[in-house]
Jmol script that loads the backbone (N, CA, C; Angstrom):
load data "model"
ATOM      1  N   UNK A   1     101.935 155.700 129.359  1.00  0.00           N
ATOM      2  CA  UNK A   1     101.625 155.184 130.663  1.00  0.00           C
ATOM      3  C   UNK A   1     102.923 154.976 131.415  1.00  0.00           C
ATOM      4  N   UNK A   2     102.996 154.902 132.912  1.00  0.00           N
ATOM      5  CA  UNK A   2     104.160 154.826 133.873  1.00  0.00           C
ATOM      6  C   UNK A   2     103.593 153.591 134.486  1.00  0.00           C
ATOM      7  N   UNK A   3     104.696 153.218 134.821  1.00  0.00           N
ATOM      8  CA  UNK A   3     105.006 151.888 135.663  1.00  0.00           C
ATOM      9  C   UNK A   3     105.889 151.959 136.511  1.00  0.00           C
ATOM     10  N   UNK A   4     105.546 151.291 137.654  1.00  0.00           N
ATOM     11  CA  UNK A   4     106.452 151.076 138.406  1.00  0.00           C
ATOM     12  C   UNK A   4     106.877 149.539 138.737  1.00  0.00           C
ATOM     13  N   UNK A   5     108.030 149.087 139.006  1.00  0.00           N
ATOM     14  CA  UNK A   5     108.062 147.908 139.830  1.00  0.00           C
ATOM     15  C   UNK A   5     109.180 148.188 140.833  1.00  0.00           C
ATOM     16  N   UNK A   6     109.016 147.133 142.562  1.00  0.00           N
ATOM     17  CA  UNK A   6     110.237 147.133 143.192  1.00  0.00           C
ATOM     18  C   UNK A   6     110.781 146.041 142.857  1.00  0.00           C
ATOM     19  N   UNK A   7     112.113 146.200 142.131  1.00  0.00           N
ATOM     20  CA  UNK A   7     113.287 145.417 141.853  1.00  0.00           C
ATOM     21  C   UNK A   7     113.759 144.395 143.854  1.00  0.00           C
ATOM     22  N   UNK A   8     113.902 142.891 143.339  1.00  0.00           N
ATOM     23  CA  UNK A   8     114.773 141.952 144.308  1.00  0.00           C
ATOM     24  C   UNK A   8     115.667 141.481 143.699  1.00  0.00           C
ATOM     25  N   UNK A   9     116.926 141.889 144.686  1.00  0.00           N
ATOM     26  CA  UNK A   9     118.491 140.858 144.694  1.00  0.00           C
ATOM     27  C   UNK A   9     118.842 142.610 143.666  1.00  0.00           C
ATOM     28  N   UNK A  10     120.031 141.875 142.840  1.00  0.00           N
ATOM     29  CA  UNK A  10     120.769 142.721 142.157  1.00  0.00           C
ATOM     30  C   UNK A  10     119.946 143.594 140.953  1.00  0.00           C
ATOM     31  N   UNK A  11     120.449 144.803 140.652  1.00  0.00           N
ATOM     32  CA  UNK A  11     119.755 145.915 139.920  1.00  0.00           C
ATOM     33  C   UNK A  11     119.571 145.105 138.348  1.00  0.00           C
ATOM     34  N   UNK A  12     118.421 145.105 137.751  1.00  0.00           N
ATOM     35  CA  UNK A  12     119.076 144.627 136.401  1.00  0.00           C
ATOM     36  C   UNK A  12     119.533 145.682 135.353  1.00  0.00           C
ATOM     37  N   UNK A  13     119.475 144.765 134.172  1.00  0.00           N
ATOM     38  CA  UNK A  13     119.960 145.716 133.122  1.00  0.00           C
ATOM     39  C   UNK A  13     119.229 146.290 132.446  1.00  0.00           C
ATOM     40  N   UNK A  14     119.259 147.837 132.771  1.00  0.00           N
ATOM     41  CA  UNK A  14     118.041 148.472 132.089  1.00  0.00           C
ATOM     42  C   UNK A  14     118.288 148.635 131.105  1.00  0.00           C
ATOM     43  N   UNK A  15     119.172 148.507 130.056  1.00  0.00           N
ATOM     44  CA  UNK A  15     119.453 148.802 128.931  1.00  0.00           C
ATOM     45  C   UNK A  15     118.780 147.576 127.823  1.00  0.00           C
ATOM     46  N   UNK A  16     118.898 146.385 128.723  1.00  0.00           N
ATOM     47  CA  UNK A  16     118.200 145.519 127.837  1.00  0.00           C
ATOM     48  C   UNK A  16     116.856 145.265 128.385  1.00  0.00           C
ATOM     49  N   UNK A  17     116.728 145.980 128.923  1.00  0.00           N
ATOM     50  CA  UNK A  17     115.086 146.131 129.195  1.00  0.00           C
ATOM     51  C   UNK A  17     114.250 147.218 128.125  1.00  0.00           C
ATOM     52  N   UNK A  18     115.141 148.292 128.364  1.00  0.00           N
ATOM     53  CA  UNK A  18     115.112 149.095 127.164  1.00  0.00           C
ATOM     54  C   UNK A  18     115.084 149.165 125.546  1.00  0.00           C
ATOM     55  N   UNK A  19     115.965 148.074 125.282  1.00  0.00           N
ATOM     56  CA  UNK A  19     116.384 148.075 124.239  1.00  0.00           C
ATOM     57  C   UNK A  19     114.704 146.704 123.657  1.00  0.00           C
ATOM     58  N   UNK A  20     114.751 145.582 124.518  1.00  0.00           N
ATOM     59  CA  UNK A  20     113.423 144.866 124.420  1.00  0.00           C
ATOM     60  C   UNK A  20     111.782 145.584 124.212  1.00  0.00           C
ATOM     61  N   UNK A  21     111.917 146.760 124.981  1.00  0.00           N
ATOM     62  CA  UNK A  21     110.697 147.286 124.827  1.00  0.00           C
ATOM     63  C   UNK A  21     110.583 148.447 123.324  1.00  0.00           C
ATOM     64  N   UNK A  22     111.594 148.823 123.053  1.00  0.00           N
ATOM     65  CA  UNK A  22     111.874 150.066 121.908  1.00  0.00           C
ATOM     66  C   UNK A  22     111.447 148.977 120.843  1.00  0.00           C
ATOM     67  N   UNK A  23     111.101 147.697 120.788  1.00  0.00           N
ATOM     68  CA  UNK A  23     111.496 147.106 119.472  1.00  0.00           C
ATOM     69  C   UNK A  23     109.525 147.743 119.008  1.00  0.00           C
ATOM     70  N   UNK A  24     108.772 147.671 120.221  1.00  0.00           N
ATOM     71  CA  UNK A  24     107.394 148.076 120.349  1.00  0.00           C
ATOM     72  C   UNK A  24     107.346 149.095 120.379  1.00  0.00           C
ATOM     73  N   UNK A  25     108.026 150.259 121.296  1.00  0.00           N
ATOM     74  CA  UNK A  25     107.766 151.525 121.536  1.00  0.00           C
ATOM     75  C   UNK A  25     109.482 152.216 121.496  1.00  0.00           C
ATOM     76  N   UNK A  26     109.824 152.725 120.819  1.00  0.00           N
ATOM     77  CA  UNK A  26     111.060 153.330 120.340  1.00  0.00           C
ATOM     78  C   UNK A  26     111.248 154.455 121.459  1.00  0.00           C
ATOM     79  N   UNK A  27     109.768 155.127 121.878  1.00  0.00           N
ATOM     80  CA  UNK A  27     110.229 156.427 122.807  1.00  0.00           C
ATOM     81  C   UNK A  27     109.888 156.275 124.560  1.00  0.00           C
ATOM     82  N   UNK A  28     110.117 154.527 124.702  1.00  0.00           N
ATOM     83  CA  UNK A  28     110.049 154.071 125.960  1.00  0.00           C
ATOM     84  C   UNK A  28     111.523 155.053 126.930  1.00  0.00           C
ATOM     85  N   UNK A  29     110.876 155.142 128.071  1.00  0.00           N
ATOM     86  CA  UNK A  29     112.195 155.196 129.173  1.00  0.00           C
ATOM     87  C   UNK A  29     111.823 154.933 130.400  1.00  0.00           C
ATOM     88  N   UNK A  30     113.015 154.022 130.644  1.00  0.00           N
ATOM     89  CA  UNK A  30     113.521 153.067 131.525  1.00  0.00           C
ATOM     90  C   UNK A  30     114.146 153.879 132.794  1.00  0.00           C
ATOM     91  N   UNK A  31     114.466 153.857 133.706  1.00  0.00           N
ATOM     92  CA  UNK A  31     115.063 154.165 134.637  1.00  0.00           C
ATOM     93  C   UNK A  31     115.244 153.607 136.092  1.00  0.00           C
ATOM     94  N   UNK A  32     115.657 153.668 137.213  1.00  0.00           N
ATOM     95  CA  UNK A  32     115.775 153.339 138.194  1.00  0.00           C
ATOM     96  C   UNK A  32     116.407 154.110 139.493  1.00  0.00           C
ATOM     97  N   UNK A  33     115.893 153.855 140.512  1.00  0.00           N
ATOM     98  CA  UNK A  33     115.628 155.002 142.110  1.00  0.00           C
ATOM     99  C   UNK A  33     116.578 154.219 142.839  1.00  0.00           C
ATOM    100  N   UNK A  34     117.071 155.012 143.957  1.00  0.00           N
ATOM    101  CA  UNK A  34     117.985 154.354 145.084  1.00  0.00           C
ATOM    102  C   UNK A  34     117.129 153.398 146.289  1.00  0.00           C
ATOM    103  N   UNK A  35     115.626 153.474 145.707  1.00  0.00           N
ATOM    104  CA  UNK A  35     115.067 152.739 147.071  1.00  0.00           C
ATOM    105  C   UNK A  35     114.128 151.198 145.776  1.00  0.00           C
ATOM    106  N   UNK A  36     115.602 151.081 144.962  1.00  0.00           N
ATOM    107  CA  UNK A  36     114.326 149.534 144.550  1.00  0.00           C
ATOM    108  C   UNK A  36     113.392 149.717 143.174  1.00  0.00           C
ATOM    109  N   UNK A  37     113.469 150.850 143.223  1.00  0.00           N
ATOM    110  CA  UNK A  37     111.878 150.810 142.229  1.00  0.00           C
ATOM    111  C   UNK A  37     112.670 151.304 140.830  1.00  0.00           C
ATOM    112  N   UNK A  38     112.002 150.330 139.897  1.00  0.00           N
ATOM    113  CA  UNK A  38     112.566 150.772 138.392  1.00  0.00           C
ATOM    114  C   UNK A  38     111.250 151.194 137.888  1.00  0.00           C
ATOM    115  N   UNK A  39     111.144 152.323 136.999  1.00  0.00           N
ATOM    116  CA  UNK A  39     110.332 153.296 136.073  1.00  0.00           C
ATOM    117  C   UNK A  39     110.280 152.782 135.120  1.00  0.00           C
ATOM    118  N   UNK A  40     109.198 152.860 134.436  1.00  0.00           N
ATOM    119  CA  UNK A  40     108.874 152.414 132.941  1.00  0.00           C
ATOM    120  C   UNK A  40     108.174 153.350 132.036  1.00  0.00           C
ATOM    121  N   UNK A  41     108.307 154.654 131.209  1.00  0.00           N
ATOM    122  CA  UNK A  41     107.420 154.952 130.665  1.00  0.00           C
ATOM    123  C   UNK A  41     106.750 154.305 129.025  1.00  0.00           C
ATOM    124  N   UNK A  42     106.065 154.291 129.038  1.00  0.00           N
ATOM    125  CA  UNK A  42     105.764 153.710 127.542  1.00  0.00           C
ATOM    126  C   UNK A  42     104.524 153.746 127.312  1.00  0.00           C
ATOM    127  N   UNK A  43     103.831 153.304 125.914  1.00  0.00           N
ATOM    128  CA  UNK A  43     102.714 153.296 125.526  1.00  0.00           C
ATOM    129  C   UNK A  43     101.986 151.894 125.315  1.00  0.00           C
ATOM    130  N   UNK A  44     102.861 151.303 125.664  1.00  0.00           N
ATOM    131  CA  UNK A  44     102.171 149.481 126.227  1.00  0.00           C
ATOM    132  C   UNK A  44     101.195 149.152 127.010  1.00  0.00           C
ATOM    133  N   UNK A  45     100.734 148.420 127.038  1.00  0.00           N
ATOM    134  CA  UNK A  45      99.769 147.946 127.975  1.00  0.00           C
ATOM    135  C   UNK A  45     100.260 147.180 128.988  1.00  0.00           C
ATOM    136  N   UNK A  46      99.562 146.210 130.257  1.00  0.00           N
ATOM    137  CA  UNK A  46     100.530 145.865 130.857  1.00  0.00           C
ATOM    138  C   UNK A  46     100.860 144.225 130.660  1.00  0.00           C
ATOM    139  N   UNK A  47      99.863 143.928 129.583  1.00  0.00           N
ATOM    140  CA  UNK A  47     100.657 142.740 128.651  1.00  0.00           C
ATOM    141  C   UNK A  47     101.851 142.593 128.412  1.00  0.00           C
ATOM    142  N   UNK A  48     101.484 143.591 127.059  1.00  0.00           N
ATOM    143  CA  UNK A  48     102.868 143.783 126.048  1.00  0.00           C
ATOM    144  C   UNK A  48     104.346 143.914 126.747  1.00  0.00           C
ATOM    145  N   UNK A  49     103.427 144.776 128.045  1.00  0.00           N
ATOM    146  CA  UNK A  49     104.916 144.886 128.568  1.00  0.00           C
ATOM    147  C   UNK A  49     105.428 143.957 129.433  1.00  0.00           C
ATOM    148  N   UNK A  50     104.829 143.249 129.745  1.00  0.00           N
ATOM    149  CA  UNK A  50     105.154 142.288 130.986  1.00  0.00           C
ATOM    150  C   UNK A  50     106.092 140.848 130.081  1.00  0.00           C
ATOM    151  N   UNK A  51     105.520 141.224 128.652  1.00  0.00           N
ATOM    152  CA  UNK A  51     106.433 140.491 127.307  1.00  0.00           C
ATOM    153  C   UNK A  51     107.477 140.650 127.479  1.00  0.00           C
ATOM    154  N   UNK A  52     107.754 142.101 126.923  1.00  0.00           N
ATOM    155  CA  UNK A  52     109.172 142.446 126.989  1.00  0.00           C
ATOM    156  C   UNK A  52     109.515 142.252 128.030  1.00  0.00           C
ATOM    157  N   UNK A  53     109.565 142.524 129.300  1.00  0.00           N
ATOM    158  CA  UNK A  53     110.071 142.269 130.633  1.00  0.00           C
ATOM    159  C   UNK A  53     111.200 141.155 130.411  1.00  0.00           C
ATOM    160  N   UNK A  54     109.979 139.618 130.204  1.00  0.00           N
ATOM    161  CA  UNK A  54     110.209 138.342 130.168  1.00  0.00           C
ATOM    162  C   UNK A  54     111.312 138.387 129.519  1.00  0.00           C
ATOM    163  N   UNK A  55     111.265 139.031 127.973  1.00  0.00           N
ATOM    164  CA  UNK A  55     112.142 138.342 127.065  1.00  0.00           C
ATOM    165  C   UNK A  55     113.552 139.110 127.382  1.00  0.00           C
ATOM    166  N   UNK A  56     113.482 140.162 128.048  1.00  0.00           N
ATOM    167  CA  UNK A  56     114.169 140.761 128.689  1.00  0.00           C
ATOM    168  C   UNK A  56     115.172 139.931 129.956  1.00  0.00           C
ATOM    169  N   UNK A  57     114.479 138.835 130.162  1.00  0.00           N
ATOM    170  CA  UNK A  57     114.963 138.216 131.316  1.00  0.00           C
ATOM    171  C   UNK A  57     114.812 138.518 132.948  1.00  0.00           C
ATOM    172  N   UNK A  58     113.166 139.646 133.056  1.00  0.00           N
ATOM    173  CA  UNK A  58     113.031 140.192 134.075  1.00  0.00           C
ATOM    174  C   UNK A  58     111.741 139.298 134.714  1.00  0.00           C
ATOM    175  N   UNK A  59     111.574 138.643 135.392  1.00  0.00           N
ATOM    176  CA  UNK A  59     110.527 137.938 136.097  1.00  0.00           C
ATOM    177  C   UNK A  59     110.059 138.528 137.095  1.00  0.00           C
ATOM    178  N   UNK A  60     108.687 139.439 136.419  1.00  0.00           N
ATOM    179  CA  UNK A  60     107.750 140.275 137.095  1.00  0.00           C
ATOM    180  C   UNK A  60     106.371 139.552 137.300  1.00  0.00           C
ATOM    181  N   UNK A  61     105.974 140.021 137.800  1.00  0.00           N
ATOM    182  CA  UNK A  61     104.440 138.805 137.564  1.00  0.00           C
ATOM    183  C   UNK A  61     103.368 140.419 137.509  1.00  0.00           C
ATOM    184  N   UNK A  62     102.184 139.868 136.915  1.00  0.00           N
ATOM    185  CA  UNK A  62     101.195 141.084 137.004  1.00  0.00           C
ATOM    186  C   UNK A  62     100.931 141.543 137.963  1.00  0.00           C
ATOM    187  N   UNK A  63     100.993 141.120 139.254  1.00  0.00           N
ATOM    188  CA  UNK A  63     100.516 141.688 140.307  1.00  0.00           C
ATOM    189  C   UNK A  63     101.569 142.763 140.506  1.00  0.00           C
ATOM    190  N   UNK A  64     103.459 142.899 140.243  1.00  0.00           N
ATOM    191  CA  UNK A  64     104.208 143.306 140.188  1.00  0.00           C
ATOM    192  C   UNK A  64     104.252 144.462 140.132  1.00  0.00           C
ATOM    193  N   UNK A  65     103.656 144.884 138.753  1.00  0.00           N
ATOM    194  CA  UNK A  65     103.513 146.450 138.035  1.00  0.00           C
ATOM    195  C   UNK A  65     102.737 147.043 138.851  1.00  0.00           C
ATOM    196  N   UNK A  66     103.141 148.244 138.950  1.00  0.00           N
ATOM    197  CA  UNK A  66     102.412 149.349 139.166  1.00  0.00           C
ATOM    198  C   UNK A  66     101.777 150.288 138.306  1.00  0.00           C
ATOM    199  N   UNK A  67     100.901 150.247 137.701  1.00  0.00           N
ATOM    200  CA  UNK A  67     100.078 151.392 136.920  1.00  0.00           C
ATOM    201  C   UNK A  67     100.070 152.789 137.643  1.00  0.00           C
ATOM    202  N   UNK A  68     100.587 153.966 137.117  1.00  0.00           N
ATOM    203  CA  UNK A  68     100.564 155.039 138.067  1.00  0.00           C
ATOM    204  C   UNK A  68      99.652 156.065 137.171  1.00  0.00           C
ATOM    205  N   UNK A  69      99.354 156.734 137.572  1.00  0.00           N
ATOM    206  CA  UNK A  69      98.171 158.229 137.283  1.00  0.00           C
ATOM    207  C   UNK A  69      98.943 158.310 136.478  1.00  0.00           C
ATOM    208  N   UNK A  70      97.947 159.046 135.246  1.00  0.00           N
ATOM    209  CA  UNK A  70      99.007 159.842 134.483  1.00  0.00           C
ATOM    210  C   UNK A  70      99.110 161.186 134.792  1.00  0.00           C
ATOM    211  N   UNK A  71     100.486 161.295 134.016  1.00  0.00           N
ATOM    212  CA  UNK A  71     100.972 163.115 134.683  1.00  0.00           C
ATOM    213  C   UNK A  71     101.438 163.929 133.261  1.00  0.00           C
ATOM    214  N   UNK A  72     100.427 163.259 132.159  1.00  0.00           N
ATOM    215  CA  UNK A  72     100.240 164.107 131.019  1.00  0.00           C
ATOM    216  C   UNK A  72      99.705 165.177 131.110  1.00  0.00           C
ATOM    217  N   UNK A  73     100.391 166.156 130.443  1.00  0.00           N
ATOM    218  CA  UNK A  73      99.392 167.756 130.637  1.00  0.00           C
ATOM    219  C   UNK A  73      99.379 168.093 129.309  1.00  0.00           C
ATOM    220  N   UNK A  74      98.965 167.115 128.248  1.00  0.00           N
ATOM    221  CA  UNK A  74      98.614 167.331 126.986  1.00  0.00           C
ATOM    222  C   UNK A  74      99.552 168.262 126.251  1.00  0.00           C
ATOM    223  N   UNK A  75     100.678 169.100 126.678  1.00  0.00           N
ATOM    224  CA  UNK A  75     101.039 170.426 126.044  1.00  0.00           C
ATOM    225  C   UNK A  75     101.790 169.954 124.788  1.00  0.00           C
ATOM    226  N   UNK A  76     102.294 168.798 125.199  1.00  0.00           N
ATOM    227  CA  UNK A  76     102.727 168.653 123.506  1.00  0.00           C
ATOM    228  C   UNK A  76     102.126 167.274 122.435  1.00  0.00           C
ATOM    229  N   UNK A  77     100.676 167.315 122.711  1.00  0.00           N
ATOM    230  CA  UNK A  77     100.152 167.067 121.652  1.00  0.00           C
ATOM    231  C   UNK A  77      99.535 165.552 121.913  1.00  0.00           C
ATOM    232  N   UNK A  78     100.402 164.861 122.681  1.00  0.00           N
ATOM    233  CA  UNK A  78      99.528 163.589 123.294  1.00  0.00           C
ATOM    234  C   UNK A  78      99.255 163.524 123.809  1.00  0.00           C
TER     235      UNK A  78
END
end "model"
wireframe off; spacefill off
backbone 0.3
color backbone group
């Protein structure tokens, strides 16, 4: 699943956002856009992930996330 959120104030650290969510999903990726919005791919729900976020030190609230379509085309197997 993809996520989106728009990031306020300074960019955080995606690495320990990253590194918080891999402890659940190892083949998560993290990223971030020039207009605000940080990417999330993973296989979390938007619990689990809104966990890691926290422990992450990211204060998102549920309304926050963005759930996006998926843009799986099955070809390799999931």
């Amino acid at each position: 699943m993809e996520f989106h959120y728009h990031r306020t104030g300074p960019s955080p650290d995606l690495a320990t956002i990253e590194q918080a969510i891999a402890q659940l999903d190892p083949a998560v990726l993290v990223d971030a856009d020039d207009f605000a919005r940080v990417r999330i791919s993973t296989v979390l729900d938007e619990y689990a992930l809104l966990d890691c976020l926290w422990r992450a030190g990211v204060q998102v609230a549920m309304g926050e996330l963005e759930r996006q379509p998926s843009v799986c085309c099955g070809g390799c197997g999931g």
